[in-house]
C-alpha positions as CSV (number, residue, x, y, z in Angstrom):
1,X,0.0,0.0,0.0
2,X,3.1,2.8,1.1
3,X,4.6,1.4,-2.4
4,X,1.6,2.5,-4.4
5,X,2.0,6.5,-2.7
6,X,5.5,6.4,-3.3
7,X,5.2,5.0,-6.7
8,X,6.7,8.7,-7.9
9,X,9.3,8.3,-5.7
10,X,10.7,4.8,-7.7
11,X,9.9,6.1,-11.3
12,X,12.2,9.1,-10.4
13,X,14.5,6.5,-8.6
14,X,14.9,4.8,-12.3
15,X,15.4,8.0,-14.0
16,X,18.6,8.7,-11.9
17,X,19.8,5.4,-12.3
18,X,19.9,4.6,-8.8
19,X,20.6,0.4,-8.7
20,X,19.6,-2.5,-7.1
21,X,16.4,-0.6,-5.8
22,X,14.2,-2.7,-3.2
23,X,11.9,-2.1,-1.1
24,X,9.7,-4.3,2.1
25,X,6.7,-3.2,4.0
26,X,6.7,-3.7,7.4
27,X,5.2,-2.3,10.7
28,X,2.9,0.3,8.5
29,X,6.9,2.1,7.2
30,X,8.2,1.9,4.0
31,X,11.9,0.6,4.1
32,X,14.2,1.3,0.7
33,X,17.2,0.9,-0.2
34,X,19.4,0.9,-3.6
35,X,22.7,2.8,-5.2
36,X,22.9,5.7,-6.5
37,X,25.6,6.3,-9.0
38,X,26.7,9.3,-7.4
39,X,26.4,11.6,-4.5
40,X,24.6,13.9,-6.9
41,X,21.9,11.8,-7.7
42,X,21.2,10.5,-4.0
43,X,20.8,13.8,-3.2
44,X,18.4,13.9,-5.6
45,X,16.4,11.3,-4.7
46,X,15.9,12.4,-1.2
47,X,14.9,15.7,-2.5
48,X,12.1,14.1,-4.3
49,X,11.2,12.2,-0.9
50,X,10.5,14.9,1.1
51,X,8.1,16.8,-1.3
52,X,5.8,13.5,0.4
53,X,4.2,15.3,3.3
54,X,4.3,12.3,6.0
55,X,7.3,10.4,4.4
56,X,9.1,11.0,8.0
57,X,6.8,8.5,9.8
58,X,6.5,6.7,6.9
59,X,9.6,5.7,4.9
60,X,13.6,4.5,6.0
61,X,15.7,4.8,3.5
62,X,19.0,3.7,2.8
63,X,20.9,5.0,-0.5
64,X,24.4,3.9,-1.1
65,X,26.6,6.1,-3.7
66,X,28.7,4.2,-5.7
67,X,31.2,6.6,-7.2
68,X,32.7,9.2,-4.7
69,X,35.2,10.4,-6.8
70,X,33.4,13.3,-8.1
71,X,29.7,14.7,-6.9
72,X,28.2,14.1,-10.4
73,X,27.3,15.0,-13.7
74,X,25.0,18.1,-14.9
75,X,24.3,18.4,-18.3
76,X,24.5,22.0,-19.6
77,X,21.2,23.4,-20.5
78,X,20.2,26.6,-22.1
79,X,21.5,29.3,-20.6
80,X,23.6,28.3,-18.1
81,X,26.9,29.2,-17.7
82,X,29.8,28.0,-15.5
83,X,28.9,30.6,-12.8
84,X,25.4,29.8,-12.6
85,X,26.0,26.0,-12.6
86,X,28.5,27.0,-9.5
87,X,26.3,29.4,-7.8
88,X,23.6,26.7,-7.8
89,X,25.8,23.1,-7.0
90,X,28.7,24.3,-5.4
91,X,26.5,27.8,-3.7
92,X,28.9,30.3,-5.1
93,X,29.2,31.5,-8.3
94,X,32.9,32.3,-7.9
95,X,33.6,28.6,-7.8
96,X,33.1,28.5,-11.2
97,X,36.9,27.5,-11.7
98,X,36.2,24.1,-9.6
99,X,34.1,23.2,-12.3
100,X,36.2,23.9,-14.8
101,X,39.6,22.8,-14.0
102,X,37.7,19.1,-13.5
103,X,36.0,19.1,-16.4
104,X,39.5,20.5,-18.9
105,X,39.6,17.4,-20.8
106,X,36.6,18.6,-23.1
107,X,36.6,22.3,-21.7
108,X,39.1,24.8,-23.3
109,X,37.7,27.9,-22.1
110,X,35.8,28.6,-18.6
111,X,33.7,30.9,-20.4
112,X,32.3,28.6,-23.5
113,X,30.3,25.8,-22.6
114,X,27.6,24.1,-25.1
115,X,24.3,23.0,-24.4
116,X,23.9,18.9,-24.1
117,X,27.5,19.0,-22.1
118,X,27.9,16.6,-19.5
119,X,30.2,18.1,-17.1
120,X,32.0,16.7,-14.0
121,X,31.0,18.4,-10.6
122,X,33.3,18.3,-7.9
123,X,32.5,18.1,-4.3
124,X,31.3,20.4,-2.3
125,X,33.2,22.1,0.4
């Protein structure tokens, strides 16, 4: 019955990839758990669980990230910029060169980036 509310939450689950996603019933919670290919995308998921108004009393979840070598991957949109994309991952828009200096192998200059770029996003501090 939970599974059926949270139906949302496991459709968004498969869009970020997260792996080896189950889930059990038991005691009237909602226990989950699965792998998320990066810190990014577990973060992501959680979002998504608390837009559920009683998902506190109601679901336990445990998300494991399987790459920690980098936060994730955003893929450039129109009209973003390195700044922006800083400003709103890493919460400063200065930070702009973090982004870059990971992502030099198909960046040449901080200041042109094309739409439909997958780019590397370090960790936050």
């Amino acid at each position: 019955m939970l599974k059926e509310t949270y139906q949302s939450l496991f459709d968004y689950a498969e869009e970020l990839h997260i792996q080896d996603l189950s889930s059990r019933e038991e005691g009237g919670k909602l226990y989950i758990k699965g792998m998320a290919p990066y810190q990014y995308e577990k973060n992501l998921f959680w979002d998504k669980l608390k837009t559920f108004a009683d998902w506190k009393g109601q679901v336990a979840a445990d998300i494991r990230v399987i790459n920690t070598d980098i936060f994730g991957y955003y893929t450039v949109q129109p009209g973003d910029t390195l700044s922006k994309i800083a400003k709103w991952h890493l919460g400063n828009a200065m930070k702009y060169m973090d982004i870059f200096n990971i992502n030099t192998d198909i960046l040449q200059d901080p200041n042109v980036i094309k739409v439909g770029q997958k780019l590397k996003l370090p960790h936050p501090e």
